[in-house]
C-alpha positions as CSV (number, residue, x, y, z in Angstrom):
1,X,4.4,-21.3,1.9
2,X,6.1,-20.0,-1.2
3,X,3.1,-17.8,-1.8
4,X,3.8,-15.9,1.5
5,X,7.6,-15.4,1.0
6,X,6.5,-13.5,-2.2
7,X,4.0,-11.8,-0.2
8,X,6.3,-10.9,2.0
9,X,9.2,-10.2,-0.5
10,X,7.0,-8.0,-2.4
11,X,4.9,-6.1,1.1
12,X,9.5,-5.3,2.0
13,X,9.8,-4.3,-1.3
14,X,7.0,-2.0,-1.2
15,X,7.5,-0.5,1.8
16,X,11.3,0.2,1.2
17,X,10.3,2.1,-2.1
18,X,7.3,4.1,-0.7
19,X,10.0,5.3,1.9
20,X,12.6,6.2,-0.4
21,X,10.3,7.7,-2.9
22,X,8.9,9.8,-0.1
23,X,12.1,11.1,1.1
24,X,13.3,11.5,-2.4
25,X,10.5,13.7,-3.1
26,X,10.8,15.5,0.1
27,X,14.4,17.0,-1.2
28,X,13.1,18.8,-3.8
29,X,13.5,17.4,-7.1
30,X,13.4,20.2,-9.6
31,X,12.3,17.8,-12.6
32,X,8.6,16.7,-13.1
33,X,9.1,13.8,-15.0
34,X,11.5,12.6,-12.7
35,X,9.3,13.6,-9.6
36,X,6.3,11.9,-11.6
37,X,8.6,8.4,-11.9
38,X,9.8,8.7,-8.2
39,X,6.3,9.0,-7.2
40,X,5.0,6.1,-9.1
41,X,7.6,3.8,-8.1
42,X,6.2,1.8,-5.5
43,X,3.7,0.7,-8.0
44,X,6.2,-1.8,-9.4
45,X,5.9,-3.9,-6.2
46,X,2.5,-3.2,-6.2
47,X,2.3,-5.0,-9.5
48,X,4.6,-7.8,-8.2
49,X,2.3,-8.2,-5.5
50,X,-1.2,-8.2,-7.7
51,X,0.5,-10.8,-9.4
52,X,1.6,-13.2,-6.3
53,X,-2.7,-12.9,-5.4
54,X,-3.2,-14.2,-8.7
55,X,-0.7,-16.9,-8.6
56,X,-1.9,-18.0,-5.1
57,X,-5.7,-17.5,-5.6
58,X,-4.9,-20.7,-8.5
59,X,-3.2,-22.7,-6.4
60,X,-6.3,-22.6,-4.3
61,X,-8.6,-25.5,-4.4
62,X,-12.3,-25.1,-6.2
63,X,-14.0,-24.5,-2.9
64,X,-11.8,-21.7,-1.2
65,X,-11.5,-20.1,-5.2
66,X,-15.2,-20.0,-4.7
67,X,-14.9,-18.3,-1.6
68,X,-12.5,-15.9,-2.5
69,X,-14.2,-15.1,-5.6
70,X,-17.7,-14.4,-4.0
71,X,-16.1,-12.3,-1.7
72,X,-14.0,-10.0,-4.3
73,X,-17.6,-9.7,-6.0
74,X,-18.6,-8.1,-2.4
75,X,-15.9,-6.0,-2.4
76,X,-16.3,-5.2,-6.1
77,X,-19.6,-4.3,-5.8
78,X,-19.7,-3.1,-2.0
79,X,-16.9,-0.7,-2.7
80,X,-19.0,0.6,-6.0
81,X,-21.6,1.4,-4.2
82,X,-19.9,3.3,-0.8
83,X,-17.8,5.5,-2.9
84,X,-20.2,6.2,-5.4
85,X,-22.8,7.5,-2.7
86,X,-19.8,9.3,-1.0
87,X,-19.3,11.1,-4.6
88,X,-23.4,12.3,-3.9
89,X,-22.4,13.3,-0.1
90,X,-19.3,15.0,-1.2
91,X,-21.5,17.2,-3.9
92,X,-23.9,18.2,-0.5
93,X,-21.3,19.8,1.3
94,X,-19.3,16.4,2.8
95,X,-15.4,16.8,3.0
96,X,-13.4,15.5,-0.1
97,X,-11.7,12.2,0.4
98,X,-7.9,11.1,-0.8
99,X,-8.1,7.6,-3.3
100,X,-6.1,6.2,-0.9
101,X,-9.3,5.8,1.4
102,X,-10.3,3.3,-1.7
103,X,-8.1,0.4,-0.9
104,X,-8.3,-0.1,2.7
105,X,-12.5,-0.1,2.3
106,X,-12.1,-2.9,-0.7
107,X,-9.7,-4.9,2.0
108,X,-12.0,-4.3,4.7
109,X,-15.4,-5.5,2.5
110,X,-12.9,-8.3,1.1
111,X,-12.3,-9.5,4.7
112,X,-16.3,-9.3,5.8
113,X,-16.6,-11.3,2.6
114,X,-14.2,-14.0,3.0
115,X,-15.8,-14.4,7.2
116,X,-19.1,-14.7,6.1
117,X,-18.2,-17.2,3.2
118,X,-16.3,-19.3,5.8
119,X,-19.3,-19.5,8.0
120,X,-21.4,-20.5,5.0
121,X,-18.9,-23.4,3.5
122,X,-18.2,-24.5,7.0
C-alpha cells in the first residue's frame, strides 16, 4: 500500500511539473539553459518514480520477482528489436517517430509479459 501512495505521489508530481514546464516554455523564455532545465524537469519525478519500482519490485516475493523480471527481459529485448527494425523502415522511406513512442511500447510489451507469466505460474 505504501508502494502505491509513492506511486501515486510521484505519477501527481509528474504530471504537475510536465504541465508547468509546458506552459512555462510556451511563454517564451529567452534563455537556453533555463529553457533546457524547464524542459528536463519532470525528469526529477521521473527518477522518484524509477526508484519507487525498484523499491517495490524487492518487496516482492521470489515468485512474482521472477515474473516481473522475465517480463522486463521481454520488454528489454521486445522493445530492442521493434525499434531497431523501425530504424531499417524509417531508412526506406517510413515516417520518423518521436522517442516518446519508446516508452508506451516497453509498457505495453511489459504488460503482455507480466499476462503471459501469470498464466504460466498460475
Amino acid at each position: 500500500m505504501r508502494g502505491l501512495l509513492l506511486l501515486l505521489a510521484g505519477l501527481a508530481a509528474y504530471t504537475a511539473t510536465l504541465i508547468l514546464s509546458q506552459r512555462t516554455l510556451a511563454g517564451g523564455i529567452e534563455s537556453q539553459s533555463l529553457r533546457l532545465l524547464i524542459a528536463l524537469s519532470p525528469m526529477l519525478p521521473s527518477a522518484f518514480i524509477c526508484g519507487v519500482v525498484v523499491l517495490s519490485i524487492r518487496n516482492l516475493d521470489e515468485m512474482q520477482r521472477k515474473l516481473q523480471f522475465e517480463a522486463l527481459a521481454l520488454s528489454f529485448a521486445g522493445t530492442a528489436l521493434i525499434t531497431f527494425g523501425y530504424g531499417f523502415l524509417e531508412g526506406a522511406g517510413f515516417p520518423k517517430l518521436s522517442m516518446f513512442a519508446v516508452w508506451p511500447l516497453m509498457a505495453t510489451i511489459w504488460f503482455i509479459g507480466v499476462m503471459i507469466g501469470r498464466l504460466r505460474f498460475r
